[in-house]
C-alpha positions, 0 to 999 in steps of 0.5 A: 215527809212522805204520806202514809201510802208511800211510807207503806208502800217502801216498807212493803217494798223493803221487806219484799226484798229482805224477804227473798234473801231470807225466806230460803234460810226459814225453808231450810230451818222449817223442813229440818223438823219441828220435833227438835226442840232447839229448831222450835226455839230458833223459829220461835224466836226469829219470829219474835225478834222479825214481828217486833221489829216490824212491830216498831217500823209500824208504829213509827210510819204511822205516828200521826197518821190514820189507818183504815178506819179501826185498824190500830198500829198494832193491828196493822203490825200484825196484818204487815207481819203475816203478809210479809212472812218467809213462809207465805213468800216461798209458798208464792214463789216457789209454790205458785211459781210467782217472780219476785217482781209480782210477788213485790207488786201484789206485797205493795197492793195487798197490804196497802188495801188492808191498811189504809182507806 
């Protein structure tokens, strides 16, 4: 069984590719408007459905293994989920002008630095 670094690491790398396919589709969703209340709905609960699978994934990767000294799986969950975020991803890449490539590579580091040793 991989360590915990490397299961980070491909989750971090999963969701970095999950998210350039999908965080074009939040953007379009987010500048329709948040005055309606079937929009508010809609991010409400693809943010809860993409948090709670996530959520799971942490839990399993870190079954056993230790975290960065008083981070628990839910912490990391959450740190993981923030980070990860359709909305932090176009800020970087369209925003910023980053590549895909060093969007991935920073995804990999910053949270391998946020939750482990």
């Amino acid at each position: 069984m991989p360590d915990l670094h490397a299961r980070i690491t491909g989750f971090a790398r999963h969701a970095a590719q999950t998210t350039d396919l999908t965080s074009p589709i939040y953007a379009i969703i987010a500048s329709a408007g948040t005055g309606e209340a079937e929009l508010y709905e809609l991010q409400r609960t693809r943010l809860e459905i993409r948090f709670d699978g996530q959520r799971r994934i942490m839990i399993a990767l870190v079954q056993g293994q230790q975290l960065r000294p008083g981070l628990s799986a839910e912490q990391a969950a959450d740190t993981f989920s923030a980070l990860t975020s359709p909305e932090l991803h176009h800020l970087l890449t369209v925003g910023r002008g980053w590549s895909q490539r060093r969007y991935a590579r920073w995804l990999e580091q910053t949270l391998t630095a946020a939750l482990l040793e």
